[in-house]
C-alpha positions as CSV (number, residue, x, y, z in Angstrom):
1,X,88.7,57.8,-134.0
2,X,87.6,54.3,-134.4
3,X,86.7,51.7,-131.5
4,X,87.5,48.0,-131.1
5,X,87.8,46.6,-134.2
6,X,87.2,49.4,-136.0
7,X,83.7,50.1,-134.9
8,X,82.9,53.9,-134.5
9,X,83.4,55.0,-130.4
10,X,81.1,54.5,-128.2
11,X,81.6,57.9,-126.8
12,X,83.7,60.7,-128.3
13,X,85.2,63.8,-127.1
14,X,86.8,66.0,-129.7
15,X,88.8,69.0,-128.5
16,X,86.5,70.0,-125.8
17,X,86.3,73.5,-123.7
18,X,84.7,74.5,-120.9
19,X,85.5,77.5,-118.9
20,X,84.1,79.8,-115.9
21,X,85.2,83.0,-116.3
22,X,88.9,82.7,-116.3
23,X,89.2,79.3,-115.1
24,X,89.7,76.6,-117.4
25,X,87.7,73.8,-116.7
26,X,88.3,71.4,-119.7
27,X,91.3,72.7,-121.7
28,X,91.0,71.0,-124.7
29,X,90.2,66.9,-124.0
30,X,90.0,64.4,-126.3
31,X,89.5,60.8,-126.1
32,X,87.5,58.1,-127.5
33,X,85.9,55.2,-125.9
34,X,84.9,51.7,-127.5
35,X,81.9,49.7,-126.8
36,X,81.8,47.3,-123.8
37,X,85.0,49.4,-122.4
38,X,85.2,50.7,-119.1
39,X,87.1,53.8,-119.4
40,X,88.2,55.9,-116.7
41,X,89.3,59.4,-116.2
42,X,92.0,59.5,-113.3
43,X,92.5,63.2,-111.3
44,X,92.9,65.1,-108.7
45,X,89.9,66.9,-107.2
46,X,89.6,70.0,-109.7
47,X,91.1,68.4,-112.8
48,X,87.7,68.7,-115.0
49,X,87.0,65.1,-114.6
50,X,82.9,65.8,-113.3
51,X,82.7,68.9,-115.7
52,X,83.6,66.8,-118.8
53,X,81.3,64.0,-117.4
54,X,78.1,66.2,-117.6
55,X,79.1,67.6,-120.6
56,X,79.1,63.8,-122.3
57,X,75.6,63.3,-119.8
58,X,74.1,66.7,-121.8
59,X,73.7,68.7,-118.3
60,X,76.1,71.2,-119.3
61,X,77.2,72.9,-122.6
62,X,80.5,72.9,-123.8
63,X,81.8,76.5,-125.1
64,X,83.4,74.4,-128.2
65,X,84.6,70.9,-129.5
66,X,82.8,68.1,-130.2
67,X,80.8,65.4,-127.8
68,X,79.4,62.1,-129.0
69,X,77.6,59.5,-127.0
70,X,76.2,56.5,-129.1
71,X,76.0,58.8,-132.3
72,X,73.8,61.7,-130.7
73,X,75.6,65.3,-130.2
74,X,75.2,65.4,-126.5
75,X,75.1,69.3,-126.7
76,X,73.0,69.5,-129.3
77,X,70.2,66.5,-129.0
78,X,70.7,65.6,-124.9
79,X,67.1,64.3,-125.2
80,X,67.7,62.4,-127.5
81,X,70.2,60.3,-124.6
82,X,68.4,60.3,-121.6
83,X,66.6,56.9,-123.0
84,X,69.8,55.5,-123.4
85,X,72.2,56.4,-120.4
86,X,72.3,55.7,-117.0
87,X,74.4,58.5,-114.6
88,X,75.1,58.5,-110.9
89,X,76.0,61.4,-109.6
90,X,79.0,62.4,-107.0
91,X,76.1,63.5,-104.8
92,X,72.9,61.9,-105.3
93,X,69.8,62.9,-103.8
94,X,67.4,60.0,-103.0
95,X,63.4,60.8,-101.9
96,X,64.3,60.3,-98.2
97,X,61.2,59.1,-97.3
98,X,60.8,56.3,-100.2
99,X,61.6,53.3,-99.7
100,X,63.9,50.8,-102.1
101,X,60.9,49.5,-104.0
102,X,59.0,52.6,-104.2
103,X,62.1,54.9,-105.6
104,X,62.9,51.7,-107.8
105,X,59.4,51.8,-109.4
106,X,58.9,55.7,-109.6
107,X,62.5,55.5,-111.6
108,X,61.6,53.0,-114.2
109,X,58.0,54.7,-114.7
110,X,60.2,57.5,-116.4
111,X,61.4,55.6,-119.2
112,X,59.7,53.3,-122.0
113,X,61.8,50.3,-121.2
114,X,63.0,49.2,-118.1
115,X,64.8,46.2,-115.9
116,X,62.3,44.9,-113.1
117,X,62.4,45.9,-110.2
118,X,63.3,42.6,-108.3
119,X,65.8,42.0,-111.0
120,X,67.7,45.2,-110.0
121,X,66.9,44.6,-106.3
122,X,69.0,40.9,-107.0
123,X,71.7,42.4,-108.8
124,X,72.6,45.2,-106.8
125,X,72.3,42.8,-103.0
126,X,69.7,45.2,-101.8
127,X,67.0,42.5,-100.8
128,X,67.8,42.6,-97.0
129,X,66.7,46.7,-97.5
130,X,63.9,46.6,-100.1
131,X,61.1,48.1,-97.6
132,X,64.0,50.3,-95.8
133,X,63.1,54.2,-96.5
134,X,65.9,55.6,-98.3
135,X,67.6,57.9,-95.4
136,X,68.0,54.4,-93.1
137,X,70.5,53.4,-95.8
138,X,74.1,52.9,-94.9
139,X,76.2,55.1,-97.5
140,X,77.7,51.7,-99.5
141,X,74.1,50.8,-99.7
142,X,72.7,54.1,-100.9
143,X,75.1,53.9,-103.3
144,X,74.0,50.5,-104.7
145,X,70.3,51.9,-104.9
146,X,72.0,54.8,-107.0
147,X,73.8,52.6,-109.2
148,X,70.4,50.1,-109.6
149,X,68.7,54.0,-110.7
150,X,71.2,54.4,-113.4
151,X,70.0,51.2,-114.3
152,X,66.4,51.0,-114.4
153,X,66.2,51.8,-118.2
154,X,68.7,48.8,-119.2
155,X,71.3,51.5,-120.8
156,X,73.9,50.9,-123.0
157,X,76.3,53.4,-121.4
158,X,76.7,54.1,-117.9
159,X,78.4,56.9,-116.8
160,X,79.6,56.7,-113.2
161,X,81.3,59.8,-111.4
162,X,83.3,59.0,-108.3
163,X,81.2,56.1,-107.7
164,X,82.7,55.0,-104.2
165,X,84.3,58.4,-102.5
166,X,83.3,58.6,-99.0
167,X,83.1,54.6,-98.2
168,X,84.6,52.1,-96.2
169,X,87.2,49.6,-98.3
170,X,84.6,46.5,-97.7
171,X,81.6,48.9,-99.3
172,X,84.7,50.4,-102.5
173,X,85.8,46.5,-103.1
174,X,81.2,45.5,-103.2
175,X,81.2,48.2,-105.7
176,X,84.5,47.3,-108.3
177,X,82.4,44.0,-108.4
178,X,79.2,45.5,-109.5
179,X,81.2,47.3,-112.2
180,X,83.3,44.6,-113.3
181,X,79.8,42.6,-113.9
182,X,78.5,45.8,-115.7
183,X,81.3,45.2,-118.3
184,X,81.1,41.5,-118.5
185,X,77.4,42.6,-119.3
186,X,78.5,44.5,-122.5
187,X,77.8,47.6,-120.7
188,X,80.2,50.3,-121.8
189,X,81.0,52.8,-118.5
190,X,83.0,55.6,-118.1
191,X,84.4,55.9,-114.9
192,X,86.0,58.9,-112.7
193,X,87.8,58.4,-109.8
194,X,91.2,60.3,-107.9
195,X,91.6,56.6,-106.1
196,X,94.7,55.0,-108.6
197,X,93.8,51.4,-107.2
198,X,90.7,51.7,-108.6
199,X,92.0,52.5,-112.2
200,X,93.9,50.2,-111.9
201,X,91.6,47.6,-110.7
202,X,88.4,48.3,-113.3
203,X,89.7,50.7,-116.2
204,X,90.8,48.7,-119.4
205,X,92.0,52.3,-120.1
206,X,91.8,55.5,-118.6
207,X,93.3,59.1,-119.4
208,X,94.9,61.0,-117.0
209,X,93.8,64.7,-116.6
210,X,95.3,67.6,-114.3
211,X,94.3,71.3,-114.8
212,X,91.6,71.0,-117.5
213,X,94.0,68.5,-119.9
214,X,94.5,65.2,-120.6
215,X,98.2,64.6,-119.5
216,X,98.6,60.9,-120.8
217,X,96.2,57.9,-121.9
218,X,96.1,54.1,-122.5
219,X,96.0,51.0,-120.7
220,X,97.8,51.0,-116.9
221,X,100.9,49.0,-118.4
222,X,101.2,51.0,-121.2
223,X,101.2,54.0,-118.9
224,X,103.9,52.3,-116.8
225,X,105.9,51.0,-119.5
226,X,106.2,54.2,-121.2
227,X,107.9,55.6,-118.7
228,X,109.5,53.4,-116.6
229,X,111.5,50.4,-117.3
230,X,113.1,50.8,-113.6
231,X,111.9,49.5,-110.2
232,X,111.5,51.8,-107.4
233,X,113.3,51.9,-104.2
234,X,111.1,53.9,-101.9
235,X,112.7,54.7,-98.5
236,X,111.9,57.9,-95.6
237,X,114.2,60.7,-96.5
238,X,117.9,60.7,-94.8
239,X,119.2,63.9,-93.4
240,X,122.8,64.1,-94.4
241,X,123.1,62.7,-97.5
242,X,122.6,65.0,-100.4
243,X,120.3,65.1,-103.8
244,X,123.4,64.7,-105.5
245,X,124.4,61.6,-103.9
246,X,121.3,59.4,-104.2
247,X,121.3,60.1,-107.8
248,X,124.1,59.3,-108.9
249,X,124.4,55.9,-106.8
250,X,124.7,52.7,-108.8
251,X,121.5,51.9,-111.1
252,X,119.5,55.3,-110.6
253,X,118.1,56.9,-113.6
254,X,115.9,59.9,-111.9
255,X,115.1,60.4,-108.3
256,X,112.0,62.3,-106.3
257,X,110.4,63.5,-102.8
258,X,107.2,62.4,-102.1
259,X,106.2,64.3,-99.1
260,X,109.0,62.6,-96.2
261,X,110.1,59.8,-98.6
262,X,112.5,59.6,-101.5
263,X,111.9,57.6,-104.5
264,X,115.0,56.3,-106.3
265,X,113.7,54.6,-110.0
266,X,116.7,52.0,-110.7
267,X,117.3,49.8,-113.3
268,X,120.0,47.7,-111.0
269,X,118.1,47.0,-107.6
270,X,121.0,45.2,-105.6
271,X,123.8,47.3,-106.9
272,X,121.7,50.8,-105.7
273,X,120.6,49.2,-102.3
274,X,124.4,48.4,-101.3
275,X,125.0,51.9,-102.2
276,X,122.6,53.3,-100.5
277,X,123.1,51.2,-97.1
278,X,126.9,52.2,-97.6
279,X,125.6,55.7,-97.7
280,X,123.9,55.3,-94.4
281,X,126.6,53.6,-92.5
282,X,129.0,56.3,-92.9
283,X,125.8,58.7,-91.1
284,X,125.6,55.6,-88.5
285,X,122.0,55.5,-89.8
286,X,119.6,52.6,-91.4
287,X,116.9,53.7,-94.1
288,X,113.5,53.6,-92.7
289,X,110.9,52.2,-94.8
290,X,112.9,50.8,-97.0
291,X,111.4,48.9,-99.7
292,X,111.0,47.9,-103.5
293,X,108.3,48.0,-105.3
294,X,107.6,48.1,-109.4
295,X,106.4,51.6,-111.1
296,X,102.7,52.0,-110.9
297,X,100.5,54.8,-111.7
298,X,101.3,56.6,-108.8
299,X,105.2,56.8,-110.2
300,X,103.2,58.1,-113.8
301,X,101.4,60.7,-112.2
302,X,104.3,61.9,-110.4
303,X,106.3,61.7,-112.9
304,X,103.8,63.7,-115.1
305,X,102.9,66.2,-112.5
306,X,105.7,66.4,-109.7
307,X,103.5,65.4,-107.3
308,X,101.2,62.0,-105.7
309,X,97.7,61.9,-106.7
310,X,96.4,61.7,-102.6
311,X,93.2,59.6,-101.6
């Protein structure tokens, strides 16, 4: 596997396993990602996402397969990457009674090279907070101060696991700009997330994963486009008309529940929605909810998995 113009990857994962006891963490994952890339790994809760993550970050050992960050075995030589890195964690624990400064300096005194501290202060908008003791944070801003950690030693990968669970949209949207200006940097970050407007907002690709496997990779339209060259008429379900009905009105190719709605994928918009109103009439009912929209990587995971990928 070669990156962007045929440069060796970045960071390389070559049929990797990881199990505890009989669960199946990682199932075999393999992916390869190119320099300057932000790559992201899309799942539910449970799908191996964080365990392959700390594999690539040496924290934990794979039981086989191969893992390559910037050249270095990360089971083998995880030393060797800690100069090089940065990681945030899903959970990070901050010296509570540090403040902004103090946590930013005791960071950088770990490593040979480092950013300044005001420099990280600027780029991550924690000036307002820089005397603030780390447990008077708000959460977007504690995860700011995580992200300027991960930074501290100016490194050439960033690995970023579920970098914005738990906050408000304002705080989510603060943070796709810090790592959109990451990759306009050069930096190359992998990314995991279970929020698909996310992916689709920072990943210039990302792999799918449910159950330990990658289930499908590329770029979201090549995702998309694989699968689906329908629209989607998305509507609450309608009691009285049938499975059997829906799909075989005008213009549907395959149908599916999601939860209380039905999805009809049609390549013929106006000729399914007459048919479907018609439908309704006859029950002396109108569809609820009744919309249009084009496939997006909610449809592929779906489609892939027979059910949504939930925030």
């Amino acid at each position: 596997m070669t990156g962007t113009g045929g440069a060796p990857p970045v960071i390389r994962v070559g049929d990797v396993r990881k199990s505890y006891g009989d669960v199946r963490a990682v199932d075999g994952v393999s992916f390869a990602v190119a320099q300057g890339e932000v790559f992201g790994l899309l799942g539910p809760n449970g799908a191996g996402k964080t365990t392959t993550v700390e594999m690539l970050e040496g924290l934990r050992a794979p039981d086989s397969g191969d893992l390559e960050v910037l050249g270095i075995d990360a089971a083998r030589d995880p030393a060797a990457l800690k100069e090089r890195i940065g990681v945030t964690l899903q959970t990070a624990a901050l010296y509570p009674k540090l403040t902004v400064v103090e946590i930013l300096d005791l960071f950088r005194s770990f490593y040979r090279r480092s950013v300044s501290t005001e420099q990280l202060i600027g780029d991550l908008d924690l000036g307002e907070r820089r005397k603030a003791q780390t447990r008077e944070l708000s959460g977007g801003q504690r995860q700011r101060l995580s992200i300027a950690l991960a930074l501290v030693n100016d490194p050439e990968v960033v690995f970023l696991d579920e970098p914005t669970t738990g906050l408000d949209p304002a705080a989510r949207r603060a943070l796709w700009d810090l790592i959109i200006g990451l990759r306009n940097r050069g930096k190359t970050v992998l990314l995991t997330t279970h929020y698909l407007e996310e992916a689709e907002v920072l990943c210039d690709r990302l792999a799918i994963m449910d159950h330990g496997k990658v289930i499908a990779m590329g770029t979201v339209e090549e995702l998309v486009s694989a699968r689906f060259k329908t629209r989607t008429v998305r509507f609450d379900r309608i009691e009285g008309i049938s499975d059997d009905v829906l799909a075989g009105l005008p213009g549907v190719e395959s149908m599916k529940h999601d939860e209380g709605a039905t999805l009809l994928y049609t390549a013929d918009v106006a000729a399914t929605i007459a048919a479907l109103l018609a439908a309704a009439d006859k029950l002396g009912v109108e569809p609820s909810n009744l919309g249009i929209r084009r496939p997006s990587l909610e449809d592929v995971f779906l489609d892939l998995t027979g059910r949504a990928l939930r925030d």
